[in-house]
C-alpha positions in Angstrom: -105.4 -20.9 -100.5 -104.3 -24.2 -98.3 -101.8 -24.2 -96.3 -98.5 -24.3 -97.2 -96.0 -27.9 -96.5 -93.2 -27.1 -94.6 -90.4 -29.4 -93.4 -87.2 -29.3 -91.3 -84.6 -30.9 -90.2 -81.0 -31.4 -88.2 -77.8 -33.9 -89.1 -74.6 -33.6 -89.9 -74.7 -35.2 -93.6 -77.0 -33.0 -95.4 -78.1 -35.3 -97.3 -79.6 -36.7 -94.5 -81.4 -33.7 -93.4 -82.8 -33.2 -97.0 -84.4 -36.9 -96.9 -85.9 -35.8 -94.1 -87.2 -32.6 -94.9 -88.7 -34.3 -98.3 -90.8 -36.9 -96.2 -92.2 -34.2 -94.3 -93.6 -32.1 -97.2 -94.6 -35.0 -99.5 -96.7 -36.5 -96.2 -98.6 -33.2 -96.5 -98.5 -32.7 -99.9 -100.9 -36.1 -100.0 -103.3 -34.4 -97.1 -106.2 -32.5 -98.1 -105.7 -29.4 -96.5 -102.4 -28.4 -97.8 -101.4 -27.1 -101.2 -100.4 -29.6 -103.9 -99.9 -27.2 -106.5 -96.8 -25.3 -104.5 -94.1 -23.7 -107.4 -92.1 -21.3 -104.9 -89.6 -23.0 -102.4 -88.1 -20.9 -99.2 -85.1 -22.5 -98.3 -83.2 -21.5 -95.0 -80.0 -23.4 -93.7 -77.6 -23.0 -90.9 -74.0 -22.1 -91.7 -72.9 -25.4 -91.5 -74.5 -26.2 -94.3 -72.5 -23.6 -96.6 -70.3 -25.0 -98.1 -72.8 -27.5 -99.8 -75.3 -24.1 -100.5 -75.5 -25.8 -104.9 -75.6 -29.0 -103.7 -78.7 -28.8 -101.3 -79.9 -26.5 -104.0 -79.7 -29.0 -106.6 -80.5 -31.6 -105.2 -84.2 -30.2 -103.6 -84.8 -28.7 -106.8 -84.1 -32.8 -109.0 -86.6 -34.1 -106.0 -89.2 -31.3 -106.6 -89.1 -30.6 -109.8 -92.9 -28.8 -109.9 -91.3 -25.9 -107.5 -90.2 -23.6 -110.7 -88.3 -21.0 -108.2 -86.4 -21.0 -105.0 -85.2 -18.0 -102.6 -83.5 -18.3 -99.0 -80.4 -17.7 -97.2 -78.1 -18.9 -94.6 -78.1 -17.8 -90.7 -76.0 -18.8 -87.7 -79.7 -19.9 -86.5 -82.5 -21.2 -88.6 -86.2 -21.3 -87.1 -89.5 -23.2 -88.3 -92.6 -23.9 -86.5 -92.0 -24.3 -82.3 -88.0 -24.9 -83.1 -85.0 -22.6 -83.5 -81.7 -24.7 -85.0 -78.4 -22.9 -83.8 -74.9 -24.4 -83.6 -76.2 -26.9 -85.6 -76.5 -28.6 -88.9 -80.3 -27.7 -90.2 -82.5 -27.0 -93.2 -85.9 -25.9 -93.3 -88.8 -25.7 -96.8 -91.6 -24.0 -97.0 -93.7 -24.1 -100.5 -95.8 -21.4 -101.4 -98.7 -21.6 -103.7 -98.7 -18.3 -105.3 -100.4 -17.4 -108.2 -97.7 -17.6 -111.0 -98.1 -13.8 -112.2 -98.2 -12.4 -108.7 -94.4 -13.0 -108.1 -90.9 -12.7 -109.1 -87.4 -13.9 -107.8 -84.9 -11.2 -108.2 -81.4 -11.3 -107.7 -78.1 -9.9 -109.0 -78.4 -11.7 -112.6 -82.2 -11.0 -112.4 -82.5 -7.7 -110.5 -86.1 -6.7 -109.9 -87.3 -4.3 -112.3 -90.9 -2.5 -112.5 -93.2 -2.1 -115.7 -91.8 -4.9 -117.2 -94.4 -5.3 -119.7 -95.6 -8.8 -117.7 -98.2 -7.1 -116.4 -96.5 -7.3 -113.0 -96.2 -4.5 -110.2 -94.5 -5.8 -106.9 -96.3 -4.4 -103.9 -94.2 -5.9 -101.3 -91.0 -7.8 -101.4 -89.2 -10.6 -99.1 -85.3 -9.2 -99.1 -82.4 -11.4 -98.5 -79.2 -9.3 -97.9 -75.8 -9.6 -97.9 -74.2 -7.5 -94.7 -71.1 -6.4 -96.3 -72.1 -5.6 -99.1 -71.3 -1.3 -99.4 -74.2 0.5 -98.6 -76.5 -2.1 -97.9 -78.8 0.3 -96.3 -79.1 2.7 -98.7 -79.5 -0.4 -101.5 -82.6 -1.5 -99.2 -83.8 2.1 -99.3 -83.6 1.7 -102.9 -85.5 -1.2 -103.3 -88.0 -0.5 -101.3 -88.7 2.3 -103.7 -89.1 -0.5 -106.3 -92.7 -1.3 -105.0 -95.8 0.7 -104.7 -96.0 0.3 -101.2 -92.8 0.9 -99.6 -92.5 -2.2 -97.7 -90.2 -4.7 -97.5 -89.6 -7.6 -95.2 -86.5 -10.1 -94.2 -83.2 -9.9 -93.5 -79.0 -9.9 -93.8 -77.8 -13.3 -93.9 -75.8 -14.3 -91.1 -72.8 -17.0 -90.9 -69.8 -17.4 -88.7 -68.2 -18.1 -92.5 -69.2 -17.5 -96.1 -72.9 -16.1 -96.4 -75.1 -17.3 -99.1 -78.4 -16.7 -101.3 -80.8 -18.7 -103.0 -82.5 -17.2 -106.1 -83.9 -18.6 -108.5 -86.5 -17.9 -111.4 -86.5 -21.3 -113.4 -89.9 -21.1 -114.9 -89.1 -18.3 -117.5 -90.6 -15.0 -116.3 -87.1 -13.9 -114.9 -84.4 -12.3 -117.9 -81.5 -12.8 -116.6 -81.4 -15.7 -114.9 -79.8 -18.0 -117.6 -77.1 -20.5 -116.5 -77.0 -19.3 -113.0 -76.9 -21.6 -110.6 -78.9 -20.2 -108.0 -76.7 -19.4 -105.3 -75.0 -15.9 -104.9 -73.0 -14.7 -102.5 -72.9 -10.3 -102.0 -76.2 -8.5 -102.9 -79.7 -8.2 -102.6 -82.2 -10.7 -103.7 -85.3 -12.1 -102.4 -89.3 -12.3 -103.5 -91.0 -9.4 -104.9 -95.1 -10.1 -104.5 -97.9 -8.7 -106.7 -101.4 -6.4 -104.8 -102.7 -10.0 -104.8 -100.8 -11.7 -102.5 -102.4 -10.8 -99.3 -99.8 -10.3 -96.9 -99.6 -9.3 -93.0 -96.6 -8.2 -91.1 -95.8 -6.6 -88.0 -92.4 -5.6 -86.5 -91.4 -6.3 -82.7 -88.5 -4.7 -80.3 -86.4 -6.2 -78.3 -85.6 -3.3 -76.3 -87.4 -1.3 -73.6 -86.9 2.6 -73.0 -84.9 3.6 -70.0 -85.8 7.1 -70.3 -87.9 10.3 -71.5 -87.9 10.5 -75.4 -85.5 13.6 -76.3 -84.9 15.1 -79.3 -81.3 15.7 -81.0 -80.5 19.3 -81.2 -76.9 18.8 -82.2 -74.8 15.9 -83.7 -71.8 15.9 -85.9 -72.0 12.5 -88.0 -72.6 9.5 -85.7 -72.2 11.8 -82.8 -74.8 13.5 -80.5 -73.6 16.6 -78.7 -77.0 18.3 -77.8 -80.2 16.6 -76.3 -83.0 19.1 -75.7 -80.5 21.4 -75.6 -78.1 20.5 -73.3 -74.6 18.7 -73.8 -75.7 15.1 -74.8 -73.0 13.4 -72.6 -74.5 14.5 -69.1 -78.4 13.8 -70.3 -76.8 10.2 -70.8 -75.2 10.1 -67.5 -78.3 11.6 -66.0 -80.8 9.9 -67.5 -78.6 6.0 -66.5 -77.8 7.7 -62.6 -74.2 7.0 -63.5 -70.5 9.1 -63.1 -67.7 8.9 -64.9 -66.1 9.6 -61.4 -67.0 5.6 -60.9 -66.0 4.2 -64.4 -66.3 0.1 -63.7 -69.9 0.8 -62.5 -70.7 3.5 -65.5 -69.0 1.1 -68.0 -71.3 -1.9 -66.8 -74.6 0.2 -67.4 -73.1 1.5 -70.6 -72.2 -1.6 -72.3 -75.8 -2.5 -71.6 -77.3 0.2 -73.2 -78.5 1.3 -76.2 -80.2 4.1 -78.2 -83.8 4.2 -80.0 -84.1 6.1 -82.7 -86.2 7.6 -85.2 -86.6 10.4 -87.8 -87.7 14.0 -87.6 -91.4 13.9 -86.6 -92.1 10.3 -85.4 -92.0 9.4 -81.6 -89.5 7.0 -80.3 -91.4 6.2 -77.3 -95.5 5.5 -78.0 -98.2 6.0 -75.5 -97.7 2.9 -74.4 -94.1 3.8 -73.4 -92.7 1.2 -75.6 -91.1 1.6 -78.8 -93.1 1.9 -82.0 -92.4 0.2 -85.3 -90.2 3.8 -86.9 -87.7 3.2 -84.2 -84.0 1.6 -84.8 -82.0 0.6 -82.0 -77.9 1.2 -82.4 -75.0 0.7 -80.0 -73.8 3.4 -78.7 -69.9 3.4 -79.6 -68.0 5.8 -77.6 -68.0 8.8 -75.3 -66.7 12.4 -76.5 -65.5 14.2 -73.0 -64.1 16.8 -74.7 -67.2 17.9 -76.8 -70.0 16.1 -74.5 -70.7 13.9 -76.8 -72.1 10.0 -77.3 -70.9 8.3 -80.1 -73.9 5.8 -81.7 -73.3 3.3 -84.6 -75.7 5.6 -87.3 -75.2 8.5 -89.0 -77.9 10.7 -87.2 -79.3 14.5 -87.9 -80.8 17.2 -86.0 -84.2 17.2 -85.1 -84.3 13.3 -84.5 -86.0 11.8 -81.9 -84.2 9.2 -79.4 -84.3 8.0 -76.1 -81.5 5.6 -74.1 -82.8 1.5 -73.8 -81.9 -1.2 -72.9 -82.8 -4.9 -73.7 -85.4 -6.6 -71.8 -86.4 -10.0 -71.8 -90.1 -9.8 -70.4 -90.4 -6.7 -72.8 -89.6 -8.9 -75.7 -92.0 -11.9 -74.6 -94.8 -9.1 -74.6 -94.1 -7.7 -77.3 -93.8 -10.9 -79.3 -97.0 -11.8 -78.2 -98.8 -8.5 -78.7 -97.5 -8.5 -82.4 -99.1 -12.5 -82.3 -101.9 -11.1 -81.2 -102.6 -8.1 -84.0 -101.8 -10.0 -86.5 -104.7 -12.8 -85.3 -107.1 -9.9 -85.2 -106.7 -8.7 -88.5 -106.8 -12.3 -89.6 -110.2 -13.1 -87.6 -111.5 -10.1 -86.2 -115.2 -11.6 -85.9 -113.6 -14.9 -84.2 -110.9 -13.3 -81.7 -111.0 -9.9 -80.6 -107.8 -8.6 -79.6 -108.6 -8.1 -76.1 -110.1 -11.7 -75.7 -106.8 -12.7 -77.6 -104.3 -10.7 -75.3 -106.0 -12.2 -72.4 -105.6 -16.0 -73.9 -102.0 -15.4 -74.8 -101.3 -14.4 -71.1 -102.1 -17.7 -69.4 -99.1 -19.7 -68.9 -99.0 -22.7 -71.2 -102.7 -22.3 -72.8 -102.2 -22.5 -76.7 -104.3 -20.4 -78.7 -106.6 -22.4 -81.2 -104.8 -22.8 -84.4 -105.7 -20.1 -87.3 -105.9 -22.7 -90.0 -108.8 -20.9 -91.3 -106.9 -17.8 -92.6 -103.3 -18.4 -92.4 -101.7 -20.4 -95.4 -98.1 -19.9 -93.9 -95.5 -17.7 -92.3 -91.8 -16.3 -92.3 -90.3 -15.2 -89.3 -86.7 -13.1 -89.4 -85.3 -12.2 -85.9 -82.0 -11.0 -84.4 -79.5 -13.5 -84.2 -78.6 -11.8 -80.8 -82.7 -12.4 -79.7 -82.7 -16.7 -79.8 -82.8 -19.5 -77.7 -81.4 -17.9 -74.0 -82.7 -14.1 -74.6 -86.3 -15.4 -74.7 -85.6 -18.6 -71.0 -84.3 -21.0 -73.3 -83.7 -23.4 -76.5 -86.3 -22.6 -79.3 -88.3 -20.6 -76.6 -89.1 -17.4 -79.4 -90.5 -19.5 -81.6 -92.2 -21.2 -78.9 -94.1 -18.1 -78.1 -95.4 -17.3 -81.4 -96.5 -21.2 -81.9 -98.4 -20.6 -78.8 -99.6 -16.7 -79.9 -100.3 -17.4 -83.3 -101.5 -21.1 -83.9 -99.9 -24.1 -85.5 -99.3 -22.6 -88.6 -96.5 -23.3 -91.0 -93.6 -21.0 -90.6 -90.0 -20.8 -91.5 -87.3 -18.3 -91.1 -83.6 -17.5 -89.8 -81.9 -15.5 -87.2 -80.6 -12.6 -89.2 -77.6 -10.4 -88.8 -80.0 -7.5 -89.3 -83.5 -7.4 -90.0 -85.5 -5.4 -92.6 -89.1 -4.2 -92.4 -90.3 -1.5 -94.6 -87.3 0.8 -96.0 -85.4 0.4 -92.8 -82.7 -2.0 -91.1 -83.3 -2.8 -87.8 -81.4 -4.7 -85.0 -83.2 -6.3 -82.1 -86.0 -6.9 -83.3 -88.1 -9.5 -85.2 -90.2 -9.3 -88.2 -93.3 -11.9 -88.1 -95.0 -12.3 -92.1 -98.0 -14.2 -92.3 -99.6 -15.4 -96.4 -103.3 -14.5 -96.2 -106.2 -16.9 -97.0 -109.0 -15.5 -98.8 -112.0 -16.2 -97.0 -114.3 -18.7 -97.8 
């Protein structure tokens, strides 16, 4: 598998923008090391660009007329390879060579079915989703019950306006699709990928735990009465050294925190005393005096772990870099030990070597609260995984949510990587 072309670009025509983007994957397309043969297309644009969503569509599809399908969305930020687009007019294409067999674009006309006598059984899917649609979580939950692993990766599209979709299956292995123009608005749709597409993908957290791990003992709804026993309102005011006796000081700390958690019988806080991949981060929403209670934005149950966090910049950085880091290992474990790795990544400006070798491309979906100044500056996350992963080919988009496995997370950023086979 060679590597994938990729191309992006910022102006206010998008026509413009597209020219661009076209001269930077046919430049590849003619070098040796990247794939010619591409038939998917990954298409990510910034908000500004919605109102154009068929057009841009159409008109990448008439200039690459050997890329048979197309997925994507929109975000309020759009990211490729060292650069993060926000506030901005921007595009940015990847194409994938996949083998033809080994995936399917689903979407609300083509919704993605299993056993469909294609000889096709998707193991993992790249989800696009629409935020308000109803009971987006539980549709997520639902798909991911669609493949044989469980896992899923991506995001909900994000816009100050209209969100939109890209899906399309235009080289016949998709019922459904028929007229449809390709761009859908409400939903799920996305990439499902067959056992053969070799696939890595790590999750990282944005936040840091402020305090012990405790377990819910009592909750109504979205609200937690009992930690460990005790009313959950003064563990909270415990465990953040604040009164309610001083509320402009309490209501600073508050507003900054958060809650981790996860389900019955997974730790929220590792060894490490960081938060593992099981954990979900929500606001907490209110106080409850009267029944000692903290009011968080998910329905939660007894028996589920959670501890108080809050969001940490240097946390992040690490993180990001540790997940870099994992995923180079399991990449090219005889050429870059972890521990040699981690210790590279740490020095300042040094760039790790490029992972050419093994990586045909990447997709990177992370908070649209987690860009540009959470991380020191303009295009400074992506930055940091150019300089922790190699100079590989990557898109992606700052999501309103982000999806990894069966779950939706916020904070955090989900890093994909295409395997190479070796050789």
């Amino acid at each position: 598998m060679k590597l994938f072309p990729f191309g992006h670009a910022t102006h206010p025509q998008w026509q413009m923008a597209a020219g661009l983007v076209l001269a930077q994957l046919r430049a590849q397309i003619a070098l040796h090391n990247y794939s010619a043969n591409a038939t998917l297309g990954l298409l990510y644009i910034t908000d500004a660009y919605v109102p154009d969503a068929q057009d841009i569509l159409d008109h990448l599809g008439a200039e690459l007329p050997e890329i048979t399908d197309w997925a994507g969305t929109v975000g309020v930020g759009i990211a490729s390879s060292n650069v993060e687009y926000f506030e901005e007019p921007a595009m940015a294409v990847m194409l994938c060579e996949l083998p033809s067999h080994q995936y399917r674009v689903f979407s609300g006309v083509a919704p993605l079915g299993t056993g469909d006598g294609m000889g096709f059984e998707p193991y993992t899917a790249l989800v696009h989703a629409d935020g308000t649609t109803p009971d987006v979580a539980e549709l997520i939950t639902e798909m991911a019950g669609r493949t044989a692993t469980g896992y899923l990766f991506g995001g909900l599209s994000s816009s100050r306006g209209d969100t939109v979709q890209f899906a399309v299956g235009g080289n016949g292995n998709i019922k459904g699709q028929g007229a449809a123009g390709g761009v859908f608005r409400g939903g799920l749709s996305g990439v499902a990928f067959g056992e053969d597409v070799a696939l890595v993908s790590r999750v990282t957290q944005g936040c840091q735990p402020v305090a012990p791990q405790r377990v819910i003992t009592a909750c109504e709804e979205h609200v937690i009465t009992g930690l460990d026993g005790e009313p959950a309102l003064d563990v909270l005011l415990r465990d953040l050294n604040i009164s309610l006796d001083e509320p402009q000081a309490a209501m600073a700390r508050l507003r900054a925190t958060l809650v981790g958690l996860t389900e019955e019988g997974s730790d929220a806080v590792g060894r490490t005393g960081n938060f593992g991949a099981d954990v979900i981060v929500r606001h907490i929403i209110g106080l409850d005096p009267a029944r000692k209670g903290v009011a968080v934005a998910q329905r939660v149950s007894p028996g589920m772990r959670m501890a108080f966090c809050q969001r940490d910049v240097q946390a992040a950085r690490a993180d990001l870099v540790r997940i870099c880091a994992e995923i180079r290992e399991e990449m090219e474990p005889e050429e870059l030990p972890l521990t040699t790795a981690a210790a590279a990544l740490g020095m300042g400006e040094a760039q790790a070597a490029p992972s050419h070798g093994r990586i045909a491309g990447a997709i990177y979906v992370s908070c649209a609260g987690r860009g540009g100044p959470h991380f020191g500056g303009p295009s400074a996350e992506m930055q940091i995984v150019r300089h922790a992963l190699g100079d590989v080919p990557l898109v992606g988009f700052f999501a309103g949510g982000e999806i990894a496995r069966q779950h939706l997370y916020g904070y955090t950023g989900v890093l994909t990587v295409f395997r190479s086979p070796l050789g």
